[in-house]
NULUM-16710 format. One record per residue (C-alpha): residue in one letter; x, y, z. Coordinates in nm, 3 decimals, padded with zeros to 5 digits. Example, Ala and Ser with C-alpha at 12.3 -4.5 7.8 and 13.67 -1.06 7.14 Angstrom:
[r "A"; [01.230; -00.450; 00.780]] [r "S"; [01.367; -00.106; 00.714]] 
This chain:
[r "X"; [-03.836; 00.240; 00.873]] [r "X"; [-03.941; 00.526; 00.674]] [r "X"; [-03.845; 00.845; 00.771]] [r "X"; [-03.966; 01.221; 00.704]] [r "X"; [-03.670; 01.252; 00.461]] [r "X"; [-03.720; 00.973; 00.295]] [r "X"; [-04.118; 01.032; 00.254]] [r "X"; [-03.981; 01.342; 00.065]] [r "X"; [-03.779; 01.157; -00.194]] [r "X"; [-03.989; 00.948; -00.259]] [r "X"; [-04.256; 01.211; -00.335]] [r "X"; [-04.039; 01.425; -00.488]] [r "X"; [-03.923; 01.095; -00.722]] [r "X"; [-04.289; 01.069; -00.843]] [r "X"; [-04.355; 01.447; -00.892]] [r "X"; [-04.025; 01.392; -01.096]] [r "X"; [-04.159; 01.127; -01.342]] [r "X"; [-04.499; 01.307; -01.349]] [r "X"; [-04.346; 01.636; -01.481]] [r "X"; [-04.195; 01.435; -01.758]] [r "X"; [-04.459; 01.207; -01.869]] [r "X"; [-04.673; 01.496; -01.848]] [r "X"; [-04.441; 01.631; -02.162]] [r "X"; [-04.369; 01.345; -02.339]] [r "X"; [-04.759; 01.341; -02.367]] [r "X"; [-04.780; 01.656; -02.451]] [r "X"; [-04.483; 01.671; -02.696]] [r "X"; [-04.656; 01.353; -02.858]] [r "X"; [-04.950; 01.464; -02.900]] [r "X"; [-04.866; 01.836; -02.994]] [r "X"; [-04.631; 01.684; -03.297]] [r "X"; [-04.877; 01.446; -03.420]] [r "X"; [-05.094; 01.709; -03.412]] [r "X"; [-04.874; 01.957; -03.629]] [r "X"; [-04.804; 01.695; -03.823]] [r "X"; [-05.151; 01.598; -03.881]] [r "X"; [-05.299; 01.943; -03.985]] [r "X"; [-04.983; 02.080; -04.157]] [r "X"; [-04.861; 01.758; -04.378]] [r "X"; [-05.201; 01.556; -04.386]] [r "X"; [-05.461; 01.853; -04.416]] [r "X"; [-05.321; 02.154; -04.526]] [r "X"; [-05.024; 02.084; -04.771]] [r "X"; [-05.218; 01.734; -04.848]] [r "X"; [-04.920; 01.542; -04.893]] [r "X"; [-05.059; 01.229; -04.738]] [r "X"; [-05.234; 01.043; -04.531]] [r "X"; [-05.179; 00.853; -04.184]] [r "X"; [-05.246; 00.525; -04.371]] [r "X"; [-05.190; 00.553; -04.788]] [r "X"; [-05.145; 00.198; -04.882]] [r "X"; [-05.567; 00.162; -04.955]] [r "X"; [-05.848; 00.415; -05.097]] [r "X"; [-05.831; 00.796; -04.986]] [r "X"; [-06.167; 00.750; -04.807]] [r "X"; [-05.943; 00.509; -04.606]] [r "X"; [-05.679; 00.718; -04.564]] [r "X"; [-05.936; 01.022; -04.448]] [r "X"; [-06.095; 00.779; -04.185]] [r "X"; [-05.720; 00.708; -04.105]] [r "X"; [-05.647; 01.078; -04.063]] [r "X"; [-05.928; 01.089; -03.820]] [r "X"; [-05.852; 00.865; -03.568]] [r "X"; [-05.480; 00.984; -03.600]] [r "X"; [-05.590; 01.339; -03.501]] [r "X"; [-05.855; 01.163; -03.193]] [r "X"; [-05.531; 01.037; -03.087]] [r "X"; [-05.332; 01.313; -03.089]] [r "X"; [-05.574; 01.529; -02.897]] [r "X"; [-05.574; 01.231; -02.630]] [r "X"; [-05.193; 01.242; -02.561]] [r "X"; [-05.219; 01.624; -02.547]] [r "X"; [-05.561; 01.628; -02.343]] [r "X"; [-05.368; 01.402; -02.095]] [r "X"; [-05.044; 01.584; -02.063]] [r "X"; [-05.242; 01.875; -02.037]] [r "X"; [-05.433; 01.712; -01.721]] [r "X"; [-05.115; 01.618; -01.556]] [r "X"; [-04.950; 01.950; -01.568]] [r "X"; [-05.238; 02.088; -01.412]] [r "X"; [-05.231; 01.863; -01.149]] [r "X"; [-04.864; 01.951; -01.085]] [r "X"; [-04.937; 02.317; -01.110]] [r "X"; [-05.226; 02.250; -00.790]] [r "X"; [-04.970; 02.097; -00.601]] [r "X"; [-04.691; 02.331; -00.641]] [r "X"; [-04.486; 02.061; -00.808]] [r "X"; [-04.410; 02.156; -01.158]] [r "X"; [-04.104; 02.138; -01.245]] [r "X"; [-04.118; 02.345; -01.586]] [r "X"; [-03.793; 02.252; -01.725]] [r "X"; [-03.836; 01.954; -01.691]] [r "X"; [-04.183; 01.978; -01.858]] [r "X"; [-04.065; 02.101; -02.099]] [r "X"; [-03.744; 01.850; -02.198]] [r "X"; [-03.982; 01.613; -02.218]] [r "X"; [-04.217; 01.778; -02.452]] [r "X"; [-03.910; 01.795; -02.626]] [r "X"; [-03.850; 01.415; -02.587]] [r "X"; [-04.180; 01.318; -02.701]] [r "X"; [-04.240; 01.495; -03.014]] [r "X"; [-03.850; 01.428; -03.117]] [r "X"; [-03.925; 01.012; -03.035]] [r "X"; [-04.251; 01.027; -03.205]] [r "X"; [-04.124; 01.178; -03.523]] [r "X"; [-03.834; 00.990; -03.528]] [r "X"; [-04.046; 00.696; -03.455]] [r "X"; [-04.283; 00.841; -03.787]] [r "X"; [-03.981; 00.854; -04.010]] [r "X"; [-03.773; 00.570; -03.954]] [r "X"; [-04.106; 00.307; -03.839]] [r "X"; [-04.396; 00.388; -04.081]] [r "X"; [-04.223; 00.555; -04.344]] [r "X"; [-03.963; 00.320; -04.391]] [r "X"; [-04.015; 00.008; -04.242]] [r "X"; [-04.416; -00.020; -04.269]] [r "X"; [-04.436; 00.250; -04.555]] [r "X"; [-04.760; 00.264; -04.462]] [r "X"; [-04.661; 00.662; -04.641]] [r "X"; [-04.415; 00.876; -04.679]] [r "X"; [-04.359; 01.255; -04.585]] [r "X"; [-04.443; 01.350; -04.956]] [r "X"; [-04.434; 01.165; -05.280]] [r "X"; [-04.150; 01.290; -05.519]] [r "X"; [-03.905; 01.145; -05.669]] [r "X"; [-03.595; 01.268; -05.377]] [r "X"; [-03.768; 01.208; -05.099]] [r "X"; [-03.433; 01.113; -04.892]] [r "X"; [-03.431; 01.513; -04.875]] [r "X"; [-03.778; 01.527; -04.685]] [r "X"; [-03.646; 01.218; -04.479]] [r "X"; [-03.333; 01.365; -04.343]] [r "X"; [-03.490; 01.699; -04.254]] [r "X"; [-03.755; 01.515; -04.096]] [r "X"; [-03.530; 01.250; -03.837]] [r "X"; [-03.262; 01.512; -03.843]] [r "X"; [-03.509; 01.762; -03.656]] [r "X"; [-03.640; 01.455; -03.437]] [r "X"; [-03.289; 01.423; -03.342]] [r "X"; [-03.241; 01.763; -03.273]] [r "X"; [-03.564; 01.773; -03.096]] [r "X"; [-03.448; 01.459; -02.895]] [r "X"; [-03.075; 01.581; -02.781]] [r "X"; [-03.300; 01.967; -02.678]] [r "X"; [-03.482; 01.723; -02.435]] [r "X"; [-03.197; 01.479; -02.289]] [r "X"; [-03.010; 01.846; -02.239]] [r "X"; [-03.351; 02.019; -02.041]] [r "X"; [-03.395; 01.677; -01.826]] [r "X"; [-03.081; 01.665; -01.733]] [r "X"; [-03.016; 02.008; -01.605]] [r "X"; [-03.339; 02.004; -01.461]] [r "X"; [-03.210; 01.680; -01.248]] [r "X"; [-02.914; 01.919; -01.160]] [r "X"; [-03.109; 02.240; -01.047]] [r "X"; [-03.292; 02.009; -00.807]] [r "X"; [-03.000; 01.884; -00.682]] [r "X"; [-02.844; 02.233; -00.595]] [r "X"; [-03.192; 02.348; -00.484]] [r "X"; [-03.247; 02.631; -00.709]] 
């Protein structure tokens, strides 16, 4: 039988999950973003897919960015909708922002540059520099949002 109480948790539970998946989106789609304009358009040191023609690599680029607005446009939705009903939990939010854009650019570094190499962060001859900066701060970024989650699991607990 389901009780008041228990009505609560379970609501509470979901607005839980929400506040992080509404970060993780956000975190994924902010860093792909960032990485997007800064390393793909700006400093023009490659492409989402290098391994054909730069026209390829441009349309590439594209549908890179589409995506990243997606994952951001989403988050953003969900945060709103846990802002209308006064369930926003905004460190927790914001740990998994942290989550996201640490697993996605770990996820960049280790997946498609080295295992697909579909590119790299920049093409020079010591690129292992670029590559540890790169996972080292998707580590970082990672461990900042396991910390955030997890104290925002214990605030809730001691009701503050």
């Amino acid at each position: 039988m389901e009780t008041p109480n228990t009505r609560n948790n379970i609501r509470e539970n979901n607005y839980s999950r929400r506040n992080l998946w509404s970060g993780i989106l956000f975190g994924i789609g902010l860093i792909a973003f960032v990485d997007e304009m800064v390393f793909h358009q700006l400093l023009r040191w490659h492409h989402f897919y290098d391994l054909s023609t730069t026209d390829i690599g441009l349309i590439s680029d594209g549908l890179f960015h589409a995506f990243s607005w997606f994952a951001t446009i989403g988050g953003l939705f969900l945060f709103a909708d846990l802002r209308r009903r006064h369930a926003l939990n905004i460190k927790r939010w914001w740990g998994g922002v942290f989550l996201g854009a640490g697993a996605f650019q770990l996820y960049d570094g280790i997946v498609q540059h080295k295992m697909m190499r579909i590119h790299q962060i920049r093409y020079v001859e010591n690129v292992i520099v670029y590559d540890l900066v790169w996972n080292i701060g998707a580590v970082v970024m990672i461990i900042i949002g396991f910390v955030l989650v997890k104290r925002s699991s214990h605030s809730r607990k001691k009701g503050e």
